[in-house]
C-alpha positions as CSV (number, residue, x, y, z in Angstrom):
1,X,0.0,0.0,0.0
2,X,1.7,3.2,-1.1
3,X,2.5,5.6,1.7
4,X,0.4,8.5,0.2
5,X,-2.7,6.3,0.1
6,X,-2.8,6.7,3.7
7,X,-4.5,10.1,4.0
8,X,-7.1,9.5,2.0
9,X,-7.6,5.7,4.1
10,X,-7.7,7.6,7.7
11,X,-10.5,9.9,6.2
12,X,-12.1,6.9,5.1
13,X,-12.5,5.1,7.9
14,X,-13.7,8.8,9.7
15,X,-16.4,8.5,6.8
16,X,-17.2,5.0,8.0
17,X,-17.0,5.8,11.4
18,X,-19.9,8.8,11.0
19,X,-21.8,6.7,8.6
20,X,-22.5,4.1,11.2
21,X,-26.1,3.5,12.9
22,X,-27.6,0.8,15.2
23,X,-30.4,-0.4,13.4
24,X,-32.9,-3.0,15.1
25,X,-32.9,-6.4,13.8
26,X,-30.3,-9.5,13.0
27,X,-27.7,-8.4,9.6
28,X,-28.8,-10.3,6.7
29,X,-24.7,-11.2,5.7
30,X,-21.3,-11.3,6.9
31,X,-20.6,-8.3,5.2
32,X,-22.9,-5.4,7.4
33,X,-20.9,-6.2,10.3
34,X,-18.7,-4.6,12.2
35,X,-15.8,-5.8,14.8
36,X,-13.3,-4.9,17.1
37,X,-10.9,-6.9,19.1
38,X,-8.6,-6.0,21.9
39,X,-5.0,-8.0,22.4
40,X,-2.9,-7.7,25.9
41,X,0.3,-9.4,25.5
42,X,2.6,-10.4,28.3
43,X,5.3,-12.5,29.7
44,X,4.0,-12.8,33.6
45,X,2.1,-15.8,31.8
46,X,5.3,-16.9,32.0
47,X,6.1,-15.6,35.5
48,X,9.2,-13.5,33.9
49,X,9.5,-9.7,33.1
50,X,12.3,-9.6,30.2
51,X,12.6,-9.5,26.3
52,X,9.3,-8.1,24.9
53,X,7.3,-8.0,28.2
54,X,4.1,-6.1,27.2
55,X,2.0,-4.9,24.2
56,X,-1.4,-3.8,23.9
57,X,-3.7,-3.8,20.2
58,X,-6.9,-2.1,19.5
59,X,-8.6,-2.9,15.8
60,X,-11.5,-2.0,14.2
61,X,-12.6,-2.9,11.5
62,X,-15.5,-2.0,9.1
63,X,-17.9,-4.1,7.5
64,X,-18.2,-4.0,3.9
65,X,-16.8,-1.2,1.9
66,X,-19.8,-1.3,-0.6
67,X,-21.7,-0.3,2.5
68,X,-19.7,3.1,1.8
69,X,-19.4,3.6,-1.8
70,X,-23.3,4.4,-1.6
71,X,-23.4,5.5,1.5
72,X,-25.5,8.9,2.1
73,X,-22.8,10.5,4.3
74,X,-20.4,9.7,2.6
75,X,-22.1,11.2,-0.9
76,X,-23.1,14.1,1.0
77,X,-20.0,14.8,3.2
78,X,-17.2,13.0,1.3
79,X,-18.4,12.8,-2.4
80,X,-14.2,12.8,-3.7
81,X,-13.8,9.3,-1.4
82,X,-16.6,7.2,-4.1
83,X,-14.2,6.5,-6.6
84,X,-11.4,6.0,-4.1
85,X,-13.6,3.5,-2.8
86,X,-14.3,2.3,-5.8
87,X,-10.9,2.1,-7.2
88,X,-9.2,0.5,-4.1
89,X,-7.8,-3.1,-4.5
90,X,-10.1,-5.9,-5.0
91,X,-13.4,-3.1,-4.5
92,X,-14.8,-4.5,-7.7
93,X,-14.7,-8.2,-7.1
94,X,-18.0,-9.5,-6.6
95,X,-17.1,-12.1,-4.9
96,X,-14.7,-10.7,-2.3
97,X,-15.6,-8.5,1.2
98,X,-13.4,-5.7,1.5
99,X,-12.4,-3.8,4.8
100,X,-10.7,-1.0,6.3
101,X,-9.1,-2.2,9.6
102,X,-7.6,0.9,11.5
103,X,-5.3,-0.2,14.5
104,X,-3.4,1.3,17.5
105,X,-0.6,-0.5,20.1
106,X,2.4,0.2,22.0
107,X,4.9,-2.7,22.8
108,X,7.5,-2.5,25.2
109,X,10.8,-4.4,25.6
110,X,13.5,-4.3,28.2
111,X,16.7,-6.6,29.2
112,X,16.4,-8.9,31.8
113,X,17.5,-7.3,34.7
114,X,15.5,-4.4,35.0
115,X,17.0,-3.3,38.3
116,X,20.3,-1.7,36.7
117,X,20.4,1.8,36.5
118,X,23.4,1.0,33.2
119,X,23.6,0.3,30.0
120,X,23.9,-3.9,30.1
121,X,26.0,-4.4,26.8
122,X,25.2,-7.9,26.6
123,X,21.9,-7.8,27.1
124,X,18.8,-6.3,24.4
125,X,18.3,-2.6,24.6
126,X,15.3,-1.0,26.4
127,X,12.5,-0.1,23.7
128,X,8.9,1.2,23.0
129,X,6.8,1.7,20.2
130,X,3.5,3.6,19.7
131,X,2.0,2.8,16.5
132,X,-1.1,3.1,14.4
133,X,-1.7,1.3,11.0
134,X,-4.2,1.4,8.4
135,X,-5.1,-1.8,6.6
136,X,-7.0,-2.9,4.1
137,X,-8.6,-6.6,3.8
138,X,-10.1,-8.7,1.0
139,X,-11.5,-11.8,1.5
140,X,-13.8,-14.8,0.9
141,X,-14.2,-17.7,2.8
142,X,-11.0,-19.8,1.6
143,X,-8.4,-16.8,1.3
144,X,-8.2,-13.5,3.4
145,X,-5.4,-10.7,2.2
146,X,-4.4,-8.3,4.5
147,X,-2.3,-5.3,3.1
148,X,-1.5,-2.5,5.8
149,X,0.5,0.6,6.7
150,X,1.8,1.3,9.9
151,X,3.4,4.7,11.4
152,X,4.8,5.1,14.4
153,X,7.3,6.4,16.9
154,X,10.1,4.1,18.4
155,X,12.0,5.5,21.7
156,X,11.2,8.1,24.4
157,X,8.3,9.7,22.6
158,X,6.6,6.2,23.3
159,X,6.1,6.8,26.2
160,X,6.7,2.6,26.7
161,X,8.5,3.6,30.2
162,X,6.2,5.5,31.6
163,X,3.4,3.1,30.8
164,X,5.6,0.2,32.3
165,X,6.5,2.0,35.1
166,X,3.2,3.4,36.3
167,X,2.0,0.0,35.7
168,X,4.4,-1.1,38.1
169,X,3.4,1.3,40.7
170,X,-0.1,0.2,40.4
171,X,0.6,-3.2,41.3
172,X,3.4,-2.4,43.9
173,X,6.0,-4.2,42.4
174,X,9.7,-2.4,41.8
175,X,10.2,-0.2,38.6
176,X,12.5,-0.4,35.8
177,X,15.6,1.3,36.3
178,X,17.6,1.4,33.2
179,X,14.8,3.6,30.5
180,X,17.3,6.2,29.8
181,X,19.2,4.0,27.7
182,X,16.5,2.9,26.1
183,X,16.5,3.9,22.4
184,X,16.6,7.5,20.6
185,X,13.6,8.6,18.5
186,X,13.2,7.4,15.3
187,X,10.0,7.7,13.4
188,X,8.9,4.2,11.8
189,X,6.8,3.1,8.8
190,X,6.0,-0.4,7.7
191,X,4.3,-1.6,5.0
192,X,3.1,-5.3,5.1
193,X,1.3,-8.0,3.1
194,X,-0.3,-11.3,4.5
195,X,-2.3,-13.7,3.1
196,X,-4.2,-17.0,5.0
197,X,-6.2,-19.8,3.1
198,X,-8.7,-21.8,5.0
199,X,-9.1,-25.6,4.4
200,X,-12.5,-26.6,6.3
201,X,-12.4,-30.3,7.0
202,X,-16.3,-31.3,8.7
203,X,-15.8,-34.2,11.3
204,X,-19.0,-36.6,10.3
205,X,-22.6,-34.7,10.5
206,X,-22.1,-33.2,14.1
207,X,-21.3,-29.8,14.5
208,X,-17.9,-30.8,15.3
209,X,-15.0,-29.8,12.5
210,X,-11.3,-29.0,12.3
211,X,-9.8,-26.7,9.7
212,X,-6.1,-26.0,8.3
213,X,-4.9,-22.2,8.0
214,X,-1.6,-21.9,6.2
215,X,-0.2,-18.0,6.0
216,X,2.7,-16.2,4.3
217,X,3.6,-12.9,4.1
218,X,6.3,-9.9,3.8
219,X,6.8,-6.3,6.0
220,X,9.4,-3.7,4.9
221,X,10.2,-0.7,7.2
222,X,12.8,0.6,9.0
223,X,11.6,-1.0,12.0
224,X,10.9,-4.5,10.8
225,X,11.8,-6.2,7.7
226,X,11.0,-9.7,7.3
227,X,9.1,-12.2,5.0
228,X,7.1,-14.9,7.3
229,X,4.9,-18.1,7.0
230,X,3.8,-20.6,8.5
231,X,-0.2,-22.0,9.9
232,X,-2.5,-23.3,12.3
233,X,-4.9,-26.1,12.5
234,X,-8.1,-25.6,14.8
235,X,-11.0,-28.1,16.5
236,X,-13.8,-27.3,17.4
237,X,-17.6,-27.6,18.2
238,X,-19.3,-24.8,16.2
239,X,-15.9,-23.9,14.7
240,X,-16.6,-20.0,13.5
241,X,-16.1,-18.8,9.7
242,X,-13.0,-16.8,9.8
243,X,-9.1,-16.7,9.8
244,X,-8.2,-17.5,13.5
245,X,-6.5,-15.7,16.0
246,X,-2.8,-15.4,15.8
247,X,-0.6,-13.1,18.0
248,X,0.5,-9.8,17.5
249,X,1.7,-8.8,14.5
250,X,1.6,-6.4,11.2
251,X,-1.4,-8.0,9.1
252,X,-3.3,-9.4,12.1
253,X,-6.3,-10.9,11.3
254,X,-9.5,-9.6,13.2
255,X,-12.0,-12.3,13.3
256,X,-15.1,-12.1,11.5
257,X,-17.3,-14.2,9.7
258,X,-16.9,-15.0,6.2
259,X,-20.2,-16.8,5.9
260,X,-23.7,-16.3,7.0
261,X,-24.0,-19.7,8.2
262,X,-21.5,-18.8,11.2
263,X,-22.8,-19.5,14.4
264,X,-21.5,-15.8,15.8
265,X,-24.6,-14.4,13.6
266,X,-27.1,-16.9,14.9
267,X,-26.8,-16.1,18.2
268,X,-24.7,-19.4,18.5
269,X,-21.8,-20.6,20.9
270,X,-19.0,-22.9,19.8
271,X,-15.3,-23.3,21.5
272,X,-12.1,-24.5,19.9
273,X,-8.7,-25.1,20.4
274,X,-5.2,-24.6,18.6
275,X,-1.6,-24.7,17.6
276,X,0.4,-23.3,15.3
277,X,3.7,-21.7,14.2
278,X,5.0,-18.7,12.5
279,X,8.6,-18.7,11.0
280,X,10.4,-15.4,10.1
281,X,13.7,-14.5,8.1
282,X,14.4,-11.4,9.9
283,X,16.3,-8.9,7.9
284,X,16.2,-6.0,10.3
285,X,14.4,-5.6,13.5
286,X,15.6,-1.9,15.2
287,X,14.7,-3.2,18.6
288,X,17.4,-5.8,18.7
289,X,19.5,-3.6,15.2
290,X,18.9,-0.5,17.4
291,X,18.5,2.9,15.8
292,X,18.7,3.6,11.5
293,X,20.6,7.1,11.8
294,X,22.1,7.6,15.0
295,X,24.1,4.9,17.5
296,X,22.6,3.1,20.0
297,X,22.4,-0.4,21.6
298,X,22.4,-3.4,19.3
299,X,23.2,-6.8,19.7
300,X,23.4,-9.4,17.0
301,X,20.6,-10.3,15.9
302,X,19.4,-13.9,14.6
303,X,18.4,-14.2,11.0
304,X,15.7,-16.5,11.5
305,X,12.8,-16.6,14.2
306,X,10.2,-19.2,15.5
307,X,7.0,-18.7,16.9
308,X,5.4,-22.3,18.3
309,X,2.0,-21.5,20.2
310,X,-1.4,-23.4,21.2
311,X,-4.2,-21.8,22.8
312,X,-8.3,-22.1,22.8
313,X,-10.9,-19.9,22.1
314,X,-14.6,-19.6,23.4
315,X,-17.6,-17.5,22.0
316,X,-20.7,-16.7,22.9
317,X,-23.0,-15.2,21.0
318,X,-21.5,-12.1,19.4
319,X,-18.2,-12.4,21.6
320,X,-15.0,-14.4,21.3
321,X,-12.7,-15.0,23.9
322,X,-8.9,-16.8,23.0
323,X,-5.8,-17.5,25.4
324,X,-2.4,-18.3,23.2
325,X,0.7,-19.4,25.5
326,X,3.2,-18.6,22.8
327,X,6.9,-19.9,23.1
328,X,9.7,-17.7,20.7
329,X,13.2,-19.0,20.0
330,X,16.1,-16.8,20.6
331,X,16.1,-13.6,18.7
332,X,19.7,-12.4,19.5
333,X,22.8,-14.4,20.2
334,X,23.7,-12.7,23.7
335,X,19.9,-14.5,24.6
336,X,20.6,-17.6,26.9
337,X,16.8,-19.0,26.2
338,X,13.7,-18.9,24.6
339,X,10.8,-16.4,25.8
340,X,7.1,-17.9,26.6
341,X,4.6,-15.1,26.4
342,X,1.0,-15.4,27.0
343,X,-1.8,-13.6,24.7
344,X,-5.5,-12.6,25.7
345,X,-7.7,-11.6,23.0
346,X,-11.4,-10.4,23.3
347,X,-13.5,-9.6,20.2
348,X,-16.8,-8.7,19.6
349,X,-19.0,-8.8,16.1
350,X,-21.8,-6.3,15.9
């Protein structure tokens, strides 16, 4: 997605925002609805405090973008944005749902011991990063592409350590010492592509069924590069219509249904569990590479990264609540281990 397209996305997703009403009644299709799903990431699953300790995700994203190319506010306040619409990837396929996913986080990472005031040479430099990112999905119900910008600020204009630190004194536990070597403000952009293909495998005629979610995709920025794949395989009784639940990163899929036949619009409730994995070839990654322009604290950075995790999700009605207990392989060569992280993710359809 080309870096200018993202003024005209944000005031597209401000038109969809002010174009939204309750009305009274079920939607008729997968396409009038709505979602938004919150992420809290964190490594006292683990019962550590180290290596990327916290992040937080918000996402929205809108239903159908044909909603909007007709939309009444939209001709009436923001007549320019209909052939935008219209002219955006994928818009004119008839057989694809297109949505505009807008996003905000902050991620925070810190050496081990978080008691030294010092630099620690050996160990991963303190980080935060603030972001937002616009994204635009296109999807059916075997194959979901995700293509998304992000912006964003990496160092003290995060605002990571005063977020982990007050955090700290909430829950009366020591703060972390060593923030002013955290490092130096650098603005970051991202621009990522992801794509996931279901395979829906029905187990018998119960309600009972497994699928198969492979994914590949590639981010370029100054504060991650890296081409990924990998998948995960799901059971479950009432197993819901979309792309699953994976942890945080750029092109994140939000769940929501794909087909009208999923339970979540019916009023339904259905659990499942999982397990997948997500391999990276890391070219940069400026919280282990540190800063683009100026020195700062690095330490070498390995190529290639694994992510193994399992987890299970419930839902109830509208609402979707998943737990993944992810485990990461070492990310720099100075790391003695692995980090286990846990993932909370609550979402809501409407």
């Amino acid at each position: 997605m080309p870096p200018r397209l993202l003024p005209f996305l944000l005031l597209l997703a401000i038109a969809i925002l002010l174009s939204t009403s309750v009305h009274a009644g079920e939607p008729t299709r997968p396409g009038e609805h709505w979602a938004m799903s919150i992420y809290n990431e964190n490594d006292k699953f683990a019962g550590t405090d180290q290596h990327y300790t916290n992040a937080v995700k918000v996402t929205v994203l809108s239903k159908d973008l044909r909603e909007y190319a007709h939309s009444e506010v939209v001709a009436e306040y923001f007549p320019w944005m209909i052939p935008v619409i219209e002219q955006a990837p994928f818009v004119n396929d008839p057989n694809k749902t297109r949505n505009i996913a807008f996003s905000f986080g902050n991620e925070i990472y810190t050496p081990i011991d978080v008691k030294a005031s010092e630099r620690i040479q050996d160990d991963r430099p303190y980080a935060g990063w603030t972001y937002a990112s616009l994204a635009l999905h296109a999807k059916n119900a075997n194959r979901l592409d995700t293509f998304e910008t992000t912006l964003g600020i990496v160092g003290p204009s995060a605002h990571s350590d005063i977020i982990q630190n007050e955090f700290h004194k909430l829950i009366d536990t020591f703060p972390s010492e060593g923030w002013n070597n955290q490092l130096r403000d650098e603005p970051g952009i991202m621009l990522s592509w992801q794509r996931r293909i279901r395979h829906e495998y029905p187990l018998g005629s119960s309600q009972w069924s497994a699928d198969l979610i492979p994914h590949l995709g590639v981010t370029v920025g100054n504060v991650l590069t890296y081409a990924n794949m990998g998948g995960q395989v799901r059971l479950g009784y009432n197993l819901p219509q979309d792309f699953g639940v994976s942890p945080i990163q750029t092109g994140s899929t939000v769940a929501t249904p794909t087909e009208a036949n999923d339970p979540r619009l019916s009023g339904g409730w259905g659990f499942n569990v999982f397990a997948g994995a997500d391999g990276r070839a890391v070219a940069r990654n400026i919280f282990l590479d540190g800063n683009t322009f100026r020195q700062s604290h690095r330490v070498d950075k390995i190529p290639f990264v694994a992510d193994l995790y399992g987890g299970a999700s419930l839902f109830w009605d509208r609402w979707t609540l998943t737990y993944t207990h992810v485990y990461r392989t070492r990310e720099f060569s100075e790391q003695k281990d692995g980090q286990v992280f846990g993932s909370f993710n609550l979402s809501v359809t409407f």
